[in-house]
C-alpha positions in Angstrom: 0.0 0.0 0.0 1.6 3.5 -1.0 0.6 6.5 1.4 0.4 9.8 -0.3 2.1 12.7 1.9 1.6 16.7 1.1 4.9 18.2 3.2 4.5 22.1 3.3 7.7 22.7 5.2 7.9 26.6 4.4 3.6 27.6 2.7 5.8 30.4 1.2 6.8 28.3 -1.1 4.0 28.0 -3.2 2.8 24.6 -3.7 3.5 21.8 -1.7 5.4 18.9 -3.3 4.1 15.0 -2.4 6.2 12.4 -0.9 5.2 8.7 -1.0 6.0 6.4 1.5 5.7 2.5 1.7 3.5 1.3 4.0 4.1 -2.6 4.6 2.2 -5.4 6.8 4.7 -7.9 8.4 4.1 -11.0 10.7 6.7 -9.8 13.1 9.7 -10.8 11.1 12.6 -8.0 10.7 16.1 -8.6 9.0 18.3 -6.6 7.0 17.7 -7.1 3.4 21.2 -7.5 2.3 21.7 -10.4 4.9 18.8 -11.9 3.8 19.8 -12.2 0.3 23.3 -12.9 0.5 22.7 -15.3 3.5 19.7 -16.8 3.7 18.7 -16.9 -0.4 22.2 -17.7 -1.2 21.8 -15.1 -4.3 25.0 -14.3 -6.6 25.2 -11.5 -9.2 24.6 -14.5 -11.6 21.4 -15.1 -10.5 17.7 -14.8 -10.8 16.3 -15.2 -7.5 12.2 -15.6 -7.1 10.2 -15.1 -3.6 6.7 -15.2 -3.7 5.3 -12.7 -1.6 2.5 -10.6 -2.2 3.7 -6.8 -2.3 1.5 -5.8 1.0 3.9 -7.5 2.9 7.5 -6.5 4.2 8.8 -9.9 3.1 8.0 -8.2 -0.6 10.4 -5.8 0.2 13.2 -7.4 1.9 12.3 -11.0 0.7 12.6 -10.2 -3.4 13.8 -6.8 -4.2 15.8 -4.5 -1.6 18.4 -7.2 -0.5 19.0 -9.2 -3.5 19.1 -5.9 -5.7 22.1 -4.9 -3.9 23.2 -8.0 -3.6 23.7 -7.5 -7.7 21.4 -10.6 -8.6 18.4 -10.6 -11.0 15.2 -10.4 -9.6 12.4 -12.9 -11.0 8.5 -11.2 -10.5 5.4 -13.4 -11.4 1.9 -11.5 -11.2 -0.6 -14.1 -10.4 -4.7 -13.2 -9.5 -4.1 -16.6 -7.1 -1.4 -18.8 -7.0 -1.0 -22.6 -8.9 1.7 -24.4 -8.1 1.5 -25.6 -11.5 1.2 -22.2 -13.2 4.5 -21.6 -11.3 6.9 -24.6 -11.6 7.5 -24.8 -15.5 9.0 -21.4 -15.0 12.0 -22.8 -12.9 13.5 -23.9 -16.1 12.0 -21.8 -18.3 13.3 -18.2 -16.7 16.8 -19.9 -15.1 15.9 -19.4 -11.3 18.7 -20.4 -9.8 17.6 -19.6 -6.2 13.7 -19.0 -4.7 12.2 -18.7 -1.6 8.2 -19.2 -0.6 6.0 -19.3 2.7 5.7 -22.9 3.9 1.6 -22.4 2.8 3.2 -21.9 -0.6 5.6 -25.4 -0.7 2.0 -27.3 0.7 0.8 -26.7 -2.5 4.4 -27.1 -4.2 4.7 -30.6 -3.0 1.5 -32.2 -3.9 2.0 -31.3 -7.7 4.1 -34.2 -9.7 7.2 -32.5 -9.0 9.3 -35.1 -11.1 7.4 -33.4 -14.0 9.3 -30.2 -13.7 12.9 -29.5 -14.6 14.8 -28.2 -11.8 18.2 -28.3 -13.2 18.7 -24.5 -12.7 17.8 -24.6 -9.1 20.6 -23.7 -7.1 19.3 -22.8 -3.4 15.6 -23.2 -1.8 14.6 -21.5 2.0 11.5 -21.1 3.3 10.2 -20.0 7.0 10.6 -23.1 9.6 7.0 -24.8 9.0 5.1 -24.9 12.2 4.9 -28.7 12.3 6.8 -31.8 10.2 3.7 -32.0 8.1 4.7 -29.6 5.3 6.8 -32.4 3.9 3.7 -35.3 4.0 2.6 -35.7 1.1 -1.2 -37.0 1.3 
């Protein structure tokens, strides 16, 4: 969500030029966007890196731009109305994402597709939040 700010620091001036500011939900999470990238993603100037996070949230922010931006590596973005796991997992090979990160919801879905399907060759590093129990990894 953008915020739209008028800042009239002297009304001599005339008009009064706006100033956006980012305005982002989080679930309590806070790192520094380089360390995330460089760290935790694994990204290299190389790269394409791919986090799905909706762009309300901070993870947007420092999860898949920010951190692996300065981190030099390229930056994969997929618009989606709602997510498919198997809209999503041809694009591994098709784009070259070498590393990607997702919310453990997201690898549920991931998981119960026919993942020997997919090419994966490019695939260099995958993270994800801890999952909140072992059953992300049951497939039923």
């Amino acid at each position: 969500m953008s915020i739209v700010v008028s800042v009239c620091p002297n009304p001599s001036y005339g008009s009064c030029p706006e100033t956006r500011a980012n305005v982002s939900l989080t679930s309590g999470g806070i790192a520094s966007p380089i360390m995330t990238a460089r760290h935790w993603h694994k990204v290299n100037p190389d790269g394409l890196h791919f986090t799905v996070a909706d762009t309300g949230w901070g993870k947007a922010l420092w999860g898949k731009i920010y951190g692996q931006w300065l981190c030099e590596a390229g930056v994969f973005t997929y618009d989606f109305e709602r997510f498919h796991a198997a809209d999503i997992l041809p694009m591994f090979k098709q784009y070259g994402i070498t590393t990607f990160c997702a919310p453990p919801t997201i690898f549920r879905f991931l998981v119960k597709e026919e993942l020997s399907s997919y090419d994966f060759s490019t695939l260099e590093h995958v993270t994800t939040a801890p999952p909140s129990s072992g059953s992300l990894w049951c497939r039923s």
